[in-house]
C-alpha positions as CSV (number, residue, x, y, z in Angstrom):
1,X,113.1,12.1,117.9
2,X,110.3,9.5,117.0
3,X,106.5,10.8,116.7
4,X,103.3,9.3,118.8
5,X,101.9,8.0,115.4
6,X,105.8,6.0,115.0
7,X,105.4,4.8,118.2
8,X,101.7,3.9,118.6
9,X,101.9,2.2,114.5
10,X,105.3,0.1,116.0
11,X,102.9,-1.0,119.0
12,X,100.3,-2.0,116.6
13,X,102.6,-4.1,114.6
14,X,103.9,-5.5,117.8
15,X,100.3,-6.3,118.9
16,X,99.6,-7.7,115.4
17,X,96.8,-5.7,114.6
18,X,98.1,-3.2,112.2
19,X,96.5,-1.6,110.3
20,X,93.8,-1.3,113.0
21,X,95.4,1.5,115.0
22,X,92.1,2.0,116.9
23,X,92.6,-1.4,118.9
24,X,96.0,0.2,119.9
25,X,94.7,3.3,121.3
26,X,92.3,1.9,123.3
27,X,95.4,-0.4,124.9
28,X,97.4,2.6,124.9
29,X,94.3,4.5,127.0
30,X,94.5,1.6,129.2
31,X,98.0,1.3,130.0
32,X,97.4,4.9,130.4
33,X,95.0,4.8,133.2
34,X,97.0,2.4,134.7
35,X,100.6,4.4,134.6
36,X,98.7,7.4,136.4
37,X,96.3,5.6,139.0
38,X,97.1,2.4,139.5
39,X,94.8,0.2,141.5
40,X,92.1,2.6,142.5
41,X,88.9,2.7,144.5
42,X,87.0,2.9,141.3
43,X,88.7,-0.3,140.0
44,X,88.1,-2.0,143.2
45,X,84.3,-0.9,142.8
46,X,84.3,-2.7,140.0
47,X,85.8,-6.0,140.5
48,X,83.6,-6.4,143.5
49,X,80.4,-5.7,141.8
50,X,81.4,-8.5,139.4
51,X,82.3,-10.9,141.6
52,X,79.2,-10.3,143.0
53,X,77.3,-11.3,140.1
54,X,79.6,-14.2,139.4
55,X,81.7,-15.4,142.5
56,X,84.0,-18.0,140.1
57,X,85.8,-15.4,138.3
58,X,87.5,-13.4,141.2
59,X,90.9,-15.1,140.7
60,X,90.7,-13.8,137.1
61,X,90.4,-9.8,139.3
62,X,93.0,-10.8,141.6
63,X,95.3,-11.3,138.3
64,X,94.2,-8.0,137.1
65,X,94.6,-6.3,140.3
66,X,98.2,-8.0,140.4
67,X,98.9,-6.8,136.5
68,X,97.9,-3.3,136.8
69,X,99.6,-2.6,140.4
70,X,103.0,-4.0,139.2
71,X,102.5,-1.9,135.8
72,X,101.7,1.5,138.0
73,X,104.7,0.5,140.5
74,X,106.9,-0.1,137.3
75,X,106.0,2.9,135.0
76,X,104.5,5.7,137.2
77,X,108.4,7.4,136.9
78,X,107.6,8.3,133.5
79,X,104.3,10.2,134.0
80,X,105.9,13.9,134.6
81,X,103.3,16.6,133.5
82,X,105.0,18.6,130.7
83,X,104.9,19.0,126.9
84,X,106.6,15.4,126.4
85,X,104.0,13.9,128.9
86,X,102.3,11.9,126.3
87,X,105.9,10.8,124.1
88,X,107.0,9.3,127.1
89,X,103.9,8.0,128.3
90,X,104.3,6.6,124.3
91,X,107.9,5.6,124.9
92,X,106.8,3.4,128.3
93,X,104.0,1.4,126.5
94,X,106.0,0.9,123.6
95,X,108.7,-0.8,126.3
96,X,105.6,-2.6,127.7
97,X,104.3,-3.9,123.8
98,X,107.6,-5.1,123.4
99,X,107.7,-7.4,126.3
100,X,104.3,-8.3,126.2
101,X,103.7,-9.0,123.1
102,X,107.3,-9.7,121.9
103,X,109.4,-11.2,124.1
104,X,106.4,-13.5,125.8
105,X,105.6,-14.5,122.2
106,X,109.2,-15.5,121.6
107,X,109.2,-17.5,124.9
108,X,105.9,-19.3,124.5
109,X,106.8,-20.4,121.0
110,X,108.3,-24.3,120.9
C-alpha cells in the first residue's frame, strides 16, 4: 500500500513544486474542503462579499463555484469516515493532480 507522504511528494512533483511540500498541503487542504462540503453557504458568503467590493470579477466566482461543485459531485464517494479516510481522500487528489496538472499540461502543450 502507498503512504500519504508517497502520495502527497508524487502530487508535488506533479504540481512541479517539489521539494516544497507545504504548497501541496495547502492544495491538498483545499481539495479537501471541497471533497466534504462542496459549495457551501460560507463559500457563497464569500464570493458575494467580493463581488461586492469589485463587481468585474464575478465570472472569475462563477468558475470557482462551477470547479468546486463538479469536484464535490465527482469525489464526495471517497470521503467514508474510517481509518483510511485520509489515504483515500490522498488517493482521489492524487487522481485529481494527475489530470490537472498532467494530462491538461500534455494537452495545452503544441
Amino acid at each position: 500500500m502507498t503512504d500519504l507522504n508517497e502520495i502527497l511528494v508524487t502530487c508535488a512533483k506533479l504540481r512541479g513544486c517539489y521539494p516544497l511540500i507545504h504548497r501541496t498541503l495547502h492544495e491538498f487542504n483545499w481539495f479537501i474542503n471541497v471533497v466534504i462540503w462542496g459549495w457551501n453557504d460560507y463559500r457563497q458568503f464569500e464570493m458575494n462579499e467580493a463581488i461586492k467590493g469589485s463587481p468585474d470579477i464575478e465570472s472569475v466566482w462563477d468558475e470557482i463555484r462551477k470547479r468546486e461543485t463538479e469536484l464535490h459531485e465527482r469525489f464526495h464517494r471517497v470521503y467514508v469516515y474510517g481509518d483510511c479516510e485520509l489515504l483515500n481522500m490522498a488517493a482521489a487528489f492524487q487522481e485529481y493532480c494527475v489530470e490537472e496538472y498532467l494530462i491538461k499540461d500534455l494537452k495545452d502543450d503544441p
